[in-house]
Backbone as JSON Lines, residues from 0, in Angstrom:
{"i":0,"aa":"X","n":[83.09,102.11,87.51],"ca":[82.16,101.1,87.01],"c":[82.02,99.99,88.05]}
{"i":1,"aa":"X","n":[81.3,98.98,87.88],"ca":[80.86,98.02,88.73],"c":[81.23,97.07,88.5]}
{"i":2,"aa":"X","n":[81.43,95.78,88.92],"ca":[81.58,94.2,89.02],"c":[80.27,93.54,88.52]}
{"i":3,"aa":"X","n":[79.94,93.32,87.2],"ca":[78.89,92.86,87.05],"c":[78.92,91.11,87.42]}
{"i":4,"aa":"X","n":[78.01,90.34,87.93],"ca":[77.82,89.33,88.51],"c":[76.85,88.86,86.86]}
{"i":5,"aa":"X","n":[77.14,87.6,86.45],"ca":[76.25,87.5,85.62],"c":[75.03,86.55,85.8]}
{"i":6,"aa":"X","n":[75.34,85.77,87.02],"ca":[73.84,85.71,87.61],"c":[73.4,86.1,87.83]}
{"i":7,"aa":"X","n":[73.48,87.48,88.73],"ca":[72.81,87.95,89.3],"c":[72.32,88.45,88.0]}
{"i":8,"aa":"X","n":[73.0,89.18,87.11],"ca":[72.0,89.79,85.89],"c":[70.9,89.29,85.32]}
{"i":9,"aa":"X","n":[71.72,88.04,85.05],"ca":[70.41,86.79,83.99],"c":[68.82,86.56,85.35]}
{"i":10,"aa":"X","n":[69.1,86.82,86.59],"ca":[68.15,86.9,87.53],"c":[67.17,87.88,87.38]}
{"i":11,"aa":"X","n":[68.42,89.18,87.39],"ca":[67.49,90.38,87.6],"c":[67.12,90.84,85.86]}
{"i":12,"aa":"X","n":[66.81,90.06,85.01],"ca":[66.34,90.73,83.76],"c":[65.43,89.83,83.39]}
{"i":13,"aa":"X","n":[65.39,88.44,84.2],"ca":[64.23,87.73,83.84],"c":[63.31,88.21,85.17]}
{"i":14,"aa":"X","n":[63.44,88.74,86.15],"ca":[62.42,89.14,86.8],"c":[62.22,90.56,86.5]}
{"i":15,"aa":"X","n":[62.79,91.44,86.18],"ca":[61.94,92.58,85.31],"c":[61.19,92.38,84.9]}
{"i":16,"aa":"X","n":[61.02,91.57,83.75],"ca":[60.37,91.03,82.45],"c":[59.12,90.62,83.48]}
{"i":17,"aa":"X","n":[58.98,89.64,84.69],"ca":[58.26,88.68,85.28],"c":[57.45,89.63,85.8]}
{"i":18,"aa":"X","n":[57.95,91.3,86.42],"ca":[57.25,92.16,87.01],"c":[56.43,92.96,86.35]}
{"i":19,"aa":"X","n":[57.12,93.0,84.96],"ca":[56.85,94.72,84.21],"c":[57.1,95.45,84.62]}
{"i":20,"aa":"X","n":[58.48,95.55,85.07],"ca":[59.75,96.8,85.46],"c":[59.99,97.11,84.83]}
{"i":21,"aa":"X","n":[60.23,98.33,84.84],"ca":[60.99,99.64,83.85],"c":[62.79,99.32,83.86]}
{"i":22,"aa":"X","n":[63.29,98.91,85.49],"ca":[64.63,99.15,85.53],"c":[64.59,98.29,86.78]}
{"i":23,"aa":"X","n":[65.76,98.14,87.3],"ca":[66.58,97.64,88.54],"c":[67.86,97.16,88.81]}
{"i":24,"aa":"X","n":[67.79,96.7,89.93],"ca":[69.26,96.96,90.67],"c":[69.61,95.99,91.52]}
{"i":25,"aa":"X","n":[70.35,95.28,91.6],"ca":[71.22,94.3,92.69],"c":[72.44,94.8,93.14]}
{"i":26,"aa":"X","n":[72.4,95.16,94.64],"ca":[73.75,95.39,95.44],"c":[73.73,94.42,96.44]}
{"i":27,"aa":"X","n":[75.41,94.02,96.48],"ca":[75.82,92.96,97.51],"c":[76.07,93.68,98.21]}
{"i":28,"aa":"X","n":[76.05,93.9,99.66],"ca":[77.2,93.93,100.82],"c":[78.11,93.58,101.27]}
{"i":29,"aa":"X","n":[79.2,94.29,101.07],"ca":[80.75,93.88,101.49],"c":[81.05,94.99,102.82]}
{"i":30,"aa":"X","n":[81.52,94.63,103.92],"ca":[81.69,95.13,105.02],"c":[80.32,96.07,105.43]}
{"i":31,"aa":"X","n":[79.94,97.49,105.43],"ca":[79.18,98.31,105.56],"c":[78.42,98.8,104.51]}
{"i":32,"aa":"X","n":[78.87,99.05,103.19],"ca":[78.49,99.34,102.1],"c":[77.73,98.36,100.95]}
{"i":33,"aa":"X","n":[76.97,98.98,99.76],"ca":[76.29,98.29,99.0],"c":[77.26,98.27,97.89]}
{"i":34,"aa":"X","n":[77.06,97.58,97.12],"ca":[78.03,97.35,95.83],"c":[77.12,96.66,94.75]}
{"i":35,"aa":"X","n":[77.28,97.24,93.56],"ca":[76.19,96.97,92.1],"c":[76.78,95.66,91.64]}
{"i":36,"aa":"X","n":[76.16,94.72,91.65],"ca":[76.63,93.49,91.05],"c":[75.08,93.0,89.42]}
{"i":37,"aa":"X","n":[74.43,93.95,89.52],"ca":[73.72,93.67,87.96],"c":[72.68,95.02,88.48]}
{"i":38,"aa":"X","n":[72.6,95.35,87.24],"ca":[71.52,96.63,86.95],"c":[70.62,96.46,85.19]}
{"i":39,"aa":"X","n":[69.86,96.9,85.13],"ca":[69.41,96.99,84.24],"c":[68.29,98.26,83.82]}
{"i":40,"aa":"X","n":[68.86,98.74,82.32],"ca":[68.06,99.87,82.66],"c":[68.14,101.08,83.61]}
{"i":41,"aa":"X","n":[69.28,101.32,83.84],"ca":[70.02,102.4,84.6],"c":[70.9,103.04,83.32]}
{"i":42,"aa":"X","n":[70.52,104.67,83.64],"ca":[71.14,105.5,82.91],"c":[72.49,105.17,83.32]}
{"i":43,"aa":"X","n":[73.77,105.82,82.62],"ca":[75.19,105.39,82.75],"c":[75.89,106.35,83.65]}
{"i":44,"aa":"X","n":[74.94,107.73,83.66],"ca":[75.28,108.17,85.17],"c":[74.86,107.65,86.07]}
{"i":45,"aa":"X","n":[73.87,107.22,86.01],"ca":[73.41,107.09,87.48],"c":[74.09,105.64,88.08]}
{"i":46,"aa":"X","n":[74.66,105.19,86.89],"ca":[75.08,103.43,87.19],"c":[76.76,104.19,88.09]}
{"i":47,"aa":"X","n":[77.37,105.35,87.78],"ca":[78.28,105.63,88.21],"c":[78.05,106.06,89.83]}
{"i":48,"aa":"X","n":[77.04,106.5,89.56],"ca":[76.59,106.9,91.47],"c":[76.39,106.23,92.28]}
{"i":49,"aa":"X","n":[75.15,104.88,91.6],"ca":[75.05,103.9,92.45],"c":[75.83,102.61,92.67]}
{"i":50,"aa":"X","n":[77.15,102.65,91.95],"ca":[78.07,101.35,91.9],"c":[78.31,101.06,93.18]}
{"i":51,"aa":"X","n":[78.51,101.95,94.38],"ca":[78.86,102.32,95.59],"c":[77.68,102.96,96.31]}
{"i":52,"aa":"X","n":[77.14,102.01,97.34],"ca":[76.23,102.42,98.06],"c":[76.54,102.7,99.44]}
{"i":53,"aa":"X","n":[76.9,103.85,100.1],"ca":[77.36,104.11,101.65],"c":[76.25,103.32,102.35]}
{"i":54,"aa":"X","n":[76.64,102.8,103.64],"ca":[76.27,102.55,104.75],"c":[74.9,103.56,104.73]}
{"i":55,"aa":"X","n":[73.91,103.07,104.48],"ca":[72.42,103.48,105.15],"c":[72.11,104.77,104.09]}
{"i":56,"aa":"X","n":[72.93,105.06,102.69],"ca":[71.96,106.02,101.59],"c":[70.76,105.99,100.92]}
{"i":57,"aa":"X","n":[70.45,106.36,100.75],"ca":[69.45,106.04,99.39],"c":[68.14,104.89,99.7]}
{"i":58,"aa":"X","n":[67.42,104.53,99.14],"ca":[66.65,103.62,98.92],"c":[67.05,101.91,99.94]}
{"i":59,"aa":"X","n":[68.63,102.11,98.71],"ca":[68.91,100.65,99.02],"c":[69.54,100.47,100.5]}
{"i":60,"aa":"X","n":[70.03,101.97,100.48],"ca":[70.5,101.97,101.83],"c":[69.57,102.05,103.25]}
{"i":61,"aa":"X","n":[68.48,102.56,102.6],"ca":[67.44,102.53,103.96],"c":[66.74,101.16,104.1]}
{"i":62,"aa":"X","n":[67.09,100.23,103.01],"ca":[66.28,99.15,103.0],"c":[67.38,98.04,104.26]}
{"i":63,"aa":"X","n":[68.91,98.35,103.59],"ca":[69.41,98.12,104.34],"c":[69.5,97.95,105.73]}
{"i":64,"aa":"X","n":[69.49,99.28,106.49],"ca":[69.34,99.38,107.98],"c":[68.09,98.77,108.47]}
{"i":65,"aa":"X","n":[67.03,99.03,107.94],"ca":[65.63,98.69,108.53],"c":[65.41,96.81,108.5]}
{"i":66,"aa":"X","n":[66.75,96.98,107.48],"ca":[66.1,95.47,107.25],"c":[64.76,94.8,106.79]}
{"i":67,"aa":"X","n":[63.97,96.0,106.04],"ca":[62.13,95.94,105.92],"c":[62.41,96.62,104.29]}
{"i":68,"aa":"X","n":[61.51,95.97,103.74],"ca":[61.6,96.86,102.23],"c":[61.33,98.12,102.51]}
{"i":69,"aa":"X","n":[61.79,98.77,101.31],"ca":[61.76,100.11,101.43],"c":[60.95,100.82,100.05]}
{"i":70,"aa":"X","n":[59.77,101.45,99.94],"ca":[59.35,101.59,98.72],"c":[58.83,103.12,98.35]}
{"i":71,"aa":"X","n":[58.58,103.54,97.5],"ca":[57.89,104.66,97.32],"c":[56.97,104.77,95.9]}
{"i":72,"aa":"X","n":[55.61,105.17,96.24],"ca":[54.77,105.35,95.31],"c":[55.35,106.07,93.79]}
{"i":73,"aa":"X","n":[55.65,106.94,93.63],"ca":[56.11,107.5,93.18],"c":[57.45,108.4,93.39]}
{"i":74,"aa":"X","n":[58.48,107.84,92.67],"ca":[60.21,108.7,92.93],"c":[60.28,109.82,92.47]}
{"i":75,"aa":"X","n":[59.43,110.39,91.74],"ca":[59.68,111.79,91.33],"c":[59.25,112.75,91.98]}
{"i":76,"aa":"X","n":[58.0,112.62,92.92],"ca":[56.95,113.07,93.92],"c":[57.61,113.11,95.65]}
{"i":77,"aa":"X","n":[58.65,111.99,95.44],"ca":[58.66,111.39,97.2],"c":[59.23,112.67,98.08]}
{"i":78,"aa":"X","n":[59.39,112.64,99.01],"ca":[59.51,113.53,100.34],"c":[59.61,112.7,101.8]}
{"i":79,"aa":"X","n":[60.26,111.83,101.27],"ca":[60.64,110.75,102.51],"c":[62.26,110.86,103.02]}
{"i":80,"aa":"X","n":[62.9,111.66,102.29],"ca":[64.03,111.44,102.12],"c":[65.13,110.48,101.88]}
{"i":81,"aa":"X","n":[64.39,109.14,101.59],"ca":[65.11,107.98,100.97],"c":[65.66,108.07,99.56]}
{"i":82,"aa":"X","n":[64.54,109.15,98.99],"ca":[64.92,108.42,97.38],"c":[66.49,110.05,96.83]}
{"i":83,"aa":"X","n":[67.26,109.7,96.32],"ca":[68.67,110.25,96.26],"c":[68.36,111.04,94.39]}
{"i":84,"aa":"X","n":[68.69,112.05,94.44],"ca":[68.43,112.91,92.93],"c":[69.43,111.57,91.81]}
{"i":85,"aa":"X","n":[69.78,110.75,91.96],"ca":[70.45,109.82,91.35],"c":[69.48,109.05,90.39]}
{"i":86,"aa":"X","n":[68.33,108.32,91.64],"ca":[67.22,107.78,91.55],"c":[66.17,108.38,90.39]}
{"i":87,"aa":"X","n":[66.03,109.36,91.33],"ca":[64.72,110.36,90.1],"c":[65.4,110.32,88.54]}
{"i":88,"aa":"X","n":[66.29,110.28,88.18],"ca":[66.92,110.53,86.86],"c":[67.17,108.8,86.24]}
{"i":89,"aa":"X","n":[66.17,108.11,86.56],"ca":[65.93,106.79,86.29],"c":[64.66,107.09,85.4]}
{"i":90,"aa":"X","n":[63.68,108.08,85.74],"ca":[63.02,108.37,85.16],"c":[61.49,107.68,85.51]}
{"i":91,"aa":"X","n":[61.75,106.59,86.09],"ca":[60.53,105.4,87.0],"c":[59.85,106.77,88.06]}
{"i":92,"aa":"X","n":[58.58,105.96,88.07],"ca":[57.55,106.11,89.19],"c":[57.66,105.56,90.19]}
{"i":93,"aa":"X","n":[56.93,104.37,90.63],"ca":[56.8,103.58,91.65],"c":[58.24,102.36,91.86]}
{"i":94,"aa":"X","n":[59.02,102.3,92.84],"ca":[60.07,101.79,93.09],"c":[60.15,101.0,94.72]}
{"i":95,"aa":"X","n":[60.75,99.9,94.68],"ca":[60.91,99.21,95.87],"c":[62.37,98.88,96.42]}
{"i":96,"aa":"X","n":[62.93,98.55,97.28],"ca":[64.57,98.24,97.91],"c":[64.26,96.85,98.49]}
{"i":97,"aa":"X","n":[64.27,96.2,98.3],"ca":[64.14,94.69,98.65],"c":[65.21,94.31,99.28]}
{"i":98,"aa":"X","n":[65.83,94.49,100.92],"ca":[66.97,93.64,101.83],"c":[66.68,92.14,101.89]}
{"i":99,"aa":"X","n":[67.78,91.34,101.48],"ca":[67.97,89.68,101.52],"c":[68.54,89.41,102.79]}
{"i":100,"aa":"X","n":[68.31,88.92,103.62],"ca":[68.43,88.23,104.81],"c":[69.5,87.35,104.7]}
{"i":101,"aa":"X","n":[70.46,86.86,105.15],"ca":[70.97,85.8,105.72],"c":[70.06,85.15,106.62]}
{"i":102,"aa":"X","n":[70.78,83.44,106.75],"ca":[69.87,82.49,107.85],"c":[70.11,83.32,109.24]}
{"i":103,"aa":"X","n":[71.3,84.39,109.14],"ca":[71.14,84.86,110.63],"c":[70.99,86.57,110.7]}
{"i":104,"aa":"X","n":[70.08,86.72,109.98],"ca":[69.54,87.96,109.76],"c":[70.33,89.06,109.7]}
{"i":105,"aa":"X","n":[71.24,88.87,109.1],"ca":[72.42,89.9,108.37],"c":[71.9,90.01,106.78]}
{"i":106,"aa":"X","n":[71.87,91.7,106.31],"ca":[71.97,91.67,105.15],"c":[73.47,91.14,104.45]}
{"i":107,"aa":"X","n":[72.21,90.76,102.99],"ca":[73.49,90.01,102.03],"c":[73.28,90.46,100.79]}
{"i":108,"aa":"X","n":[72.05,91.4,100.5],"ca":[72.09,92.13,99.45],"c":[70.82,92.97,99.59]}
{"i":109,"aa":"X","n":[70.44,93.79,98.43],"ca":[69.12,94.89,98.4],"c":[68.96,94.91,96.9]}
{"i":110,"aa":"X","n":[68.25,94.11,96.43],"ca":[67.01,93.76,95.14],"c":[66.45,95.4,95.15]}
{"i":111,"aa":"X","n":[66.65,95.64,93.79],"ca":[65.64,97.06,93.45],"c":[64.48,97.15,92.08]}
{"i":112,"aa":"X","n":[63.51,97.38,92.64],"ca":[63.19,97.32,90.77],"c":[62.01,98.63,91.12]}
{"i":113,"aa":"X","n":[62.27,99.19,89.82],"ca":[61.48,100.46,89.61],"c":[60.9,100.65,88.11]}
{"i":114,"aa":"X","n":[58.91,100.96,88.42],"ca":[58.5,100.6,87.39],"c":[57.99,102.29,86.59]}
{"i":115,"aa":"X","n":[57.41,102.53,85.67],"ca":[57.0,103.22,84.84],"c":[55.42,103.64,84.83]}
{"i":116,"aa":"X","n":[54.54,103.5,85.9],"ca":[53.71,103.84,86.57],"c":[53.58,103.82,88.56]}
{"i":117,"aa":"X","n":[52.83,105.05,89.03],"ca":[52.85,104.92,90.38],"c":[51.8,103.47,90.55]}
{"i":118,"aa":"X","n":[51.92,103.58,92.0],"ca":[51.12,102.32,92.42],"c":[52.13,101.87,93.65]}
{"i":119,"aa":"X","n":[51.51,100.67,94.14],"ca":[51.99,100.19,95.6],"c":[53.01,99.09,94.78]}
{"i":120,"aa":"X","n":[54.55,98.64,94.85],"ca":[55.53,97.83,94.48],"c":[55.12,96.87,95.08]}
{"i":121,"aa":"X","n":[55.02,96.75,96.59],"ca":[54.88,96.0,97.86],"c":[53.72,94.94,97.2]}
{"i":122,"aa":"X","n":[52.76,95.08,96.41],"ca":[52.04,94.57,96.18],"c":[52.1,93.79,95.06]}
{"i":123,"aa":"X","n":[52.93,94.57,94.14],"ca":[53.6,93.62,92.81],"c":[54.18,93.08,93.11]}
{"i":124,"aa":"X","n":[55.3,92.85,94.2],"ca":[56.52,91.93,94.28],"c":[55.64,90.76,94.93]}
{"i":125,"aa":"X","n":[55.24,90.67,95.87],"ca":[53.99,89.34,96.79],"c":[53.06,88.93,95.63]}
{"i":126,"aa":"X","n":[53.06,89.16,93.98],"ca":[52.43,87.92,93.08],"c":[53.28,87.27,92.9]}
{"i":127,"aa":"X","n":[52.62,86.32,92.94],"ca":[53.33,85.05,92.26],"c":[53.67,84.67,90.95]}
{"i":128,"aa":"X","n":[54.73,84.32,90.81],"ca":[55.76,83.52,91.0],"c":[56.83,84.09,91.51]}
{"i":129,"aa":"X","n":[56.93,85.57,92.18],"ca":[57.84,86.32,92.44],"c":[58.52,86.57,93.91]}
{"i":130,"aa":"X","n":[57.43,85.98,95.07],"ca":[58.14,85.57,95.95],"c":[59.25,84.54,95.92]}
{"i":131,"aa":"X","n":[58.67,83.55,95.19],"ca":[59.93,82.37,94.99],"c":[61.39,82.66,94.72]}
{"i":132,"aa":"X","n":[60.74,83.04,93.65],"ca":[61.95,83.79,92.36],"c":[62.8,84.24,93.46]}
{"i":133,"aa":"X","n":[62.47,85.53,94.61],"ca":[63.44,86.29,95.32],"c":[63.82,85.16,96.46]}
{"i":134,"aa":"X","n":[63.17,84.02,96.73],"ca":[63.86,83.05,97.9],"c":[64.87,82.12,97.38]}
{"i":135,"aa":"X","n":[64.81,82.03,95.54],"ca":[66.42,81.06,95.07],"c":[67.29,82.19,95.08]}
{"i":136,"aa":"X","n":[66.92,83.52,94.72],"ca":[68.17,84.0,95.31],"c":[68.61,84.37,96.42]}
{"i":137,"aa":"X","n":[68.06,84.4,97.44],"ca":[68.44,84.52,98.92],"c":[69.35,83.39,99.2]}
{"i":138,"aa":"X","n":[68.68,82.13,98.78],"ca":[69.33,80.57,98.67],"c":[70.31,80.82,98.05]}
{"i":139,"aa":"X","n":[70.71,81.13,96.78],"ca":[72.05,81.72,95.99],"c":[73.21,82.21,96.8]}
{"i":140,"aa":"X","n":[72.65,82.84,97.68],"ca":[73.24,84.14,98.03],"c":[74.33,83.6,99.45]}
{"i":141,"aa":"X","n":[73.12,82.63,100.35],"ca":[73.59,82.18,101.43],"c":[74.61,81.21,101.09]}
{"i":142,"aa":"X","n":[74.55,80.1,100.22],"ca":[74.93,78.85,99.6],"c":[76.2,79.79,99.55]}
{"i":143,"aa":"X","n":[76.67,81.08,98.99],"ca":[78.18,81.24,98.28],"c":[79.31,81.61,99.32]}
């Protein structure tokens, strides 16, 4: 199981709500790896798979390395090799990996949210009020 953070939760369930997300995901980085600090809307397997994110897996992990969001139209469809049979059993369509920056451009976490129709994420997350929303927690994040 995971370390639930309960900010980070009360964060990531009022911006679901703010997106019209189906589900999502907050992992911190500790040394190389991702680590689940709030999810919502994750089956209870899949919360067991993704508690632990290796160095550069999955979604969150490619969002990771690139340091660039990472998204896909549709997770059940994709052929990018980012999205992990973990993922698809979320049951979502269209999904994004959102990497948080440090002031010195080190990741410090990977924001996930995955919704219940395809479509471009990249484009839902840039309305507003939702850039903000993700810069108090970057601010959160650096501040601790």
């Amino acid at each position: 199981m995971y370390e639930k953070n309960a900010e980070h939760q009360q964060w990531l369930e009022d911006n679901i709500a703010r997106l019209d997300a189906a589900a999502g995901t907050i992992h911190i980085q500790r040394g190389e790896d991702l680590y689940l600090s709030a999810a919502l809307r994750i089956p209870e397997p899949v919360l067991a798979i993704v508690a632990h994110v290796s160095h550069g897996k999955g979604m969150a992990g490619a969002a990771q390395l690139s340091k660039e969001p990472v998204q896909t139209c549709n997770l059940q469809d994709d052929k990018s090799g980012n999205i992990r049979p973990g993922a698809k059993a979320v049951g979502a369509q269209a999904a994004i990996a959102i990497p948080l920056l440090s002031k010195t451009g080190d990741v410090m976490a990977v924001v996930g949210f995955a919704w219940q129709k395809e479509g471009d994420p990249a484009e839902w997350v840039a309305q507003a009020p939702f850039p903000d929303k993700l810069a108090q927690l970057t601010a959160s994040l650096q501040a601790a």
